[in-house]
Backbone as CSV, one residue per row, in Angstrom:
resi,resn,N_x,N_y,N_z,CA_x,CA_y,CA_z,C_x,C_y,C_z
1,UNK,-9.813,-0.426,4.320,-9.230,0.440,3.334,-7.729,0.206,3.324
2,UNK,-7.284,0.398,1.950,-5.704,-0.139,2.265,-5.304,0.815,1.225
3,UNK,-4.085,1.432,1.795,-2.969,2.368,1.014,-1.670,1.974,0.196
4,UNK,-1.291,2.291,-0.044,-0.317,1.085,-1.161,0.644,2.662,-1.805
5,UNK,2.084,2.398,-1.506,2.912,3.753,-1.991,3.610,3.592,-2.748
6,UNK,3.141,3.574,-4.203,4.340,3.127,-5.096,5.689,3.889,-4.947
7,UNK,5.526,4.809,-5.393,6.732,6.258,-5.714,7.424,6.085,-4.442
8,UNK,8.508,6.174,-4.423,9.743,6.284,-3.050,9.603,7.641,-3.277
9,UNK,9.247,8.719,-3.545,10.235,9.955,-3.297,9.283,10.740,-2.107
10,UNK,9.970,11.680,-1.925,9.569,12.445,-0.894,8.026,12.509,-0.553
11,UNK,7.697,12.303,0.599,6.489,12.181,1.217,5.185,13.254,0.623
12,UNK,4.116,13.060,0.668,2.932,13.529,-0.182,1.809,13.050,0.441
13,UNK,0.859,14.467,-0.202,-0.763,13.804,0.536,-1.464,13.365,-0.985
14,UNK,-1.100,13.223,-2.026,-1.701,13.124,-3.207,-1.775,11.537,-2.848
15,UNK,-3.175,11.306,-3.534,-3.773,9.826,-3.732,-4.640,9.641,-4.940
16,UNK,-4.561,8.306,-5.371,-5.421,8.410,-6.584,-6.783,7.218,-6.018
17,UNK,-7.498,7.251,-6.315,-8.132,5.996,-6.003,-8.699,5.238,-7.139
18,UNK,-9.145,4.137,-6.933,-8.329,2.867,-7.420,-10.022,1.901,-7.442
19,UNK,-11.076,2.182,-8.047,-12.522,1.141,-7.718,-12.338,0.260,-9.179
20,UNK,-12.693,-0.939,-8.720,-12.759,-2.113,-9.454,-13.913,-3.127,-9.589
21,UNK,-14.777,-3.279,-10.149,-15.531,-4.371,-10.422,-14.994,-5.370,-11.814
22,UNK,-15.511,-6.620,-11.427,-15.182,-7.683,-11.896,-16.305,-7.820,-13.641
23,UNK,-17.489,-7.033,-13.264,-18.535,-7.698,-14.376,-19.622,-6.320,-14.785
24,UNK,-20.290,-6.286,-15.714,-21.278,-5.280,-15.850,-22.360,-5.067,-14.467
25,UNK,-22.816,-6.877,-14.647,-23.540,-6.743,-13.674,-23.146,-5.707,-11.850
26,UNK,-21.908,-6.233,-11.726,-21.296,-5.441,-10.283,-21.535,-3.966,-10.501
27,UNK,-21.512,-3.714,-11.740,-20.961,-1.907,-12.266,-22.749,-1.584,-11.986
28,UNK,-23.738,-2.154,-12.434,-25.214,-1.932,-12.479,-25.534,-2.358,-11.082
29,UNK,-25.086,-2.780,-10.210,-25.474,-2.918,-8.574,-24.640,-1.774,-7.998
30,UNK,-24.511,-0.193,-8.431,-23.830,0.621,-7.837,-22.122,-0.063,-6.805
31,UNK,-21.667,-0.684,-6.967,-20.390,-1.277,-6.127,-19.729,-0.416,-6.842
32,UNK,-19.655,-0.116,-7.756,-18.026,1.483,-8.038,-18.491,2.481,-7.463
33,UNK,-19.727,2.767,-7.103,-20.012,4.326,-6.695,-19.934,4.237,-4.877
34,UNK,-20.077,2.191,-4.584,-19.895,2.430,-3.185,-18.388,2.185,-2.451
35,UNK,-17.563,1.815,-3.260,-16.409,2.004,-2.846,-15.526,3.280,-3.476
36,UNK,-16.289,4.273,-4.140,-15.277,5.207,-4.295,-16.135,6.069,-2.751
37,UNK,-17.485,5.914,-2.821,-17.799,7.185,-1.367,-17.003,6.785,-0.176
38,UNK,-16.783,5.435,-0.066,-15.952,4.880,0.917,-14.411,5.249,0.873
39,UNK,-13.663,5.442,-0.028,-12.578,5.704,-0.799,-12.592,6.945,-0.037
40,UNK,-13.831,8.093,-0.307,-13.157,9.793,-0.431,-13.464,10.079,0.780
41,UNK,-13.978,9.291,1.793,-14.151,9.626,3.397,-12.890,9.206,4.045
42,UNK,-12.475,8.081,3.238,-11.205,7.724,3.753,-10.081,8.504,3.569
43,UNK,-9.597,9.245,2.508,-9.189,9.986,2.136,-8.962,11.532,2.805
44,UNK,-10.311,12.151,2.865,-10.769,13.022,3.762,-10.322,12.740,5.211
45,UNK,-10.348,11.935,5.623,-9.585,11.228,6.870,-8.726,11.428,7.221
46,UNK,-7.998,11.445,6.145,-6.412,11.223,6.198,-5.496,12.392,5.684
47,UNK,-5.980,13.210,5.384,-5.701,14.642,4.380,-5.533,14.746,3.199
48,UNK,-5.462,13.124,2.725,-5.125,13.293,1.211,-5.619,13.986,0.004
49,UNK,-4.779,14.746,-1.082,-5.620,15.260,-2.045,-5.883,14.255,-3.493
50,UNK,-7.099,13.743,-3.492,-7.234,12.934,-4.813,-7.256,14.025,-5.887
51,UNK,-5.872,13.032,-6.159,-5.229,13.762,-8.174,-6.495,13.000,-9.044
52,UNK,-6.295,11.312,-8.676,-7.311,11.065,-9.959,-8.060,9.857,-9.303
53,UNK,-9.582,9.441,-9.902,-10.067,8.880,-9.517,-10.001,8.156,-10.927
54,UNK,-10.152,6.255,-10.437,-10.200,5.547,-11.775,-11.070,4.561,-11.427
55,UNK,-12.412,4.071,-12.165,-12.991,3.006,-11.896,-13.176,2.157,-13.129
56,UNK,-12.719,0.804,-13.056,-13.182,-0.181,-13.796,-13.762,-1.347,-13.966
57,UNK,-14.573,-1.407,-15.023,-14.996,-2.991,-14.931,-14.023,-3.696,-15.809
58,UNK,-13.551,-4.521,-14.817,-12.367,-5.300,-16.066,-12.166,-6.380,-14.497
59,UNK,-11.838,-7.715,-15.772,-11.621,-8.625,-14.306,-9.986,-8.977,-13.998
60,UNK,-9.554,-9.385,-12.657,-8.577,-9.347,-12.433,-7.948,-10.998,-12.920
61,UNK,-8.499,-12.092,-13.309,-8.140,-13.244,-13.724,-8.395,-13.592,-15.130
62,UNK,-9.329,-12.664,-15.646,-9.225,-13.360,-17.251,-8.496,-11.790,-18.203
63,UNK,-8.537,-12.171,-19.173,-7.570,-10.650,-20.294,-6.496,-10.267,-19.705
64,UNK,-5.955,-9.407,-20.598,-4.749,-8.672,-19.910,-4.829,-7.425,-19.348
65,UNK,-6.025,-7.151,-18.646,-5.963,-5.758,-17.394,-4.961,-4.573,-17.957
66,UNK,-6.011,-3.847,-19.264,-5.276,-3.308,-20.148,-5.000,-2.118,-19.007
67,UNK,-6.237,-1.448,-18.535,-6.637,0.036,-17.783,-5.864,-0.639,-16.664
68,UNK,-5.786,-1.405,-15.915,-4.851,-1.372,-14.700,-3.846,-1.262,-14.901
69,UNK,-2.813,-1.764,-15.806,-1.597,-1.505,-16.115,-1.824,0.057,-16.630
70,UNK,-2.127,0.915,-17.127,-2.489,2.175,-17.810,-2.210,2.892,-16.486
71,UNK,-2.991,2.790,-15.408,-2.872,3.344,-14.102,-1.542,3.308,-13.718
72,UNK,-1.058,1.415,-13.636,0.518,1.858,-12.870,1.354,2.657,-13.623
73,UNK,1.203,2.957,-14.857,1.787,3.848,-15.493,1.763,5.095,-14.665
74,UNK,0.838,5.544,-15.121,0.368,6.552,-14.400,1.053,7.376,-13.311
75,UNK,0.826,6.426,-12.565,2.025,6.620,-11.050,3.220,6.486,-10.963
76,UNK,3.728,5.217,-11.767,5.234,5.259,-12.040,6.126,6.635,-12.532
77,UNK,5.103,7.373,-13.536,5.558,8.503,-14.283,5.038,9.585,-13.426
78,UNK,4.446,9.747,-12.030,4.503,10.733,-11.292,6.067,10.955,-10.657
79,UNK,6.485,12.346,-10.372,7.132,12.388,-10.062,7.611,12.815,-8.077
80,UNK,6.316,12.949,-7.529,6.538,12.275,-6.113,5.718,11.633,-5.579
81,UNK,5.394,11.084,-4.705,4.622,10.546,-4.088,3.434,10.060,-3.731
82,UNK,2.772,8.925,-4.773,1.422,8.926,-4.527,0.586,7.657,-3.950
83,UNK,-0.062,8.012,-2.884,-0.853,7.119,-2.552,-1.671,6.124,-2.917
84,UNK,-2.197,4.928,-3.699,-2.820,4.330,-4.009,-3.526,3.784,-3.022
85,UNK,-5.012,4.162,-3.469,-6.183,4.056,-2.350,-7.204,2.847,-2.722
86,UNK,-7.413,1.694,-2.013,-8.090,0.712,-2.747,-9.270,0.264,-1.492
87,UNK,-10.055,-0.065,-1.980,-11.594,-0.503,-0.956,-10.897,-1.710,-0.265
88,UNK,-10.715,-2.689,-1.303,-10.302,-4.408,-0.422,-9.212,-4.580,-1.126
89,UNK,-8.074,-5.490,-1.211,-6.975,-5.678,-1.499,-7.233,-6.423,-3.121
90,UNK,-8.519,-7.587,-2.601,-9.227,-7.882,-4.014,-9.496,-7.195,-5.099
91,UNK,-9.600,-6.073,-4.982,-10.267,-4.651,-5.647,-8.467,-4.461,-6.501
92,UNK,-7.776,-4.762,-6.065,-6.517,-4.264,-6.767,-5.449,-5.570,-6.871
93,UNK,-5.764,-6.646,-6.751,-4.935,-7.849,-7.027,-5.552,-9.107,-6.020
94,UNK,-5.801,-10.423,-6.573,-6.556,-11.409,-6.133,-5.757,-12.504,-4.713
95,UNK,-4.469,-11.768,-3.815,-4.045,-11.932,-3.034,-2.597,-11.460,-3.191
96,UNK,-2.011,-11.232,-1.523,-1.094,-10.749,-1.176,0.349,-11.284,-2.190
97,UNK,0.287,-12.462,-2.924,1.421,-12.763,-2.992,1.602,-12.216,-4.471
98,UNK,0.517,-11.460,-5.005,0.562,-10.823,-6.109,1.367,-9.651,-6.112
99,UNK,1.880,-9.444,-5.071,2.484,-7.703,-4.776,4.247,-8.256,-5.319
């Protein structure tokens, strides 16, 4: 499980989480419903309160990842502190040097 803090401002238990599949097919093999239960134990874990939960099928190498950009919005325009909660790092960008 990996946490990711956009917002600099003052510290917070708010988290949003963050499930991603690549294809219909992934979305019809339950994989969004098993990384968000994985997501809210983790969460629960940790004290965080999930503001919003977002799952999509959209792939991370072909189109322009309309709903993922929609999200960093999202958070950018929060005004403190929120956690971004993701299953695998894949799940939210196709390697580290994407950050």
């Amino acid at each position: 499980m990996k946490t990711m803090i956009i917002n600099k401002a003052a510290t917070s238990n708010k988290a949003i989480i963050f499930a991603r599949v690549s294809s219909l097919e992934q979305k019809d093999n339950n994989s969004l419903d098993a990384q968000v239960f994985k997501m809210k134990e983790y969460c629960a874990n940790k004290k965080f309160n999930i503001i919003k939960e977002i799952k999509l099928v959209e792939s991370s190498t072909r189109g322009e990842r309309v709903q993922f950009y929609e999200m960093l919005d999202f958070i950018r325009k929060r005004k403190e502190r929120v956690h971004l909660v993701v299953d695998a790092v894949d799940r939210l960008q196709r390697s580290h040097k994407e950050v």
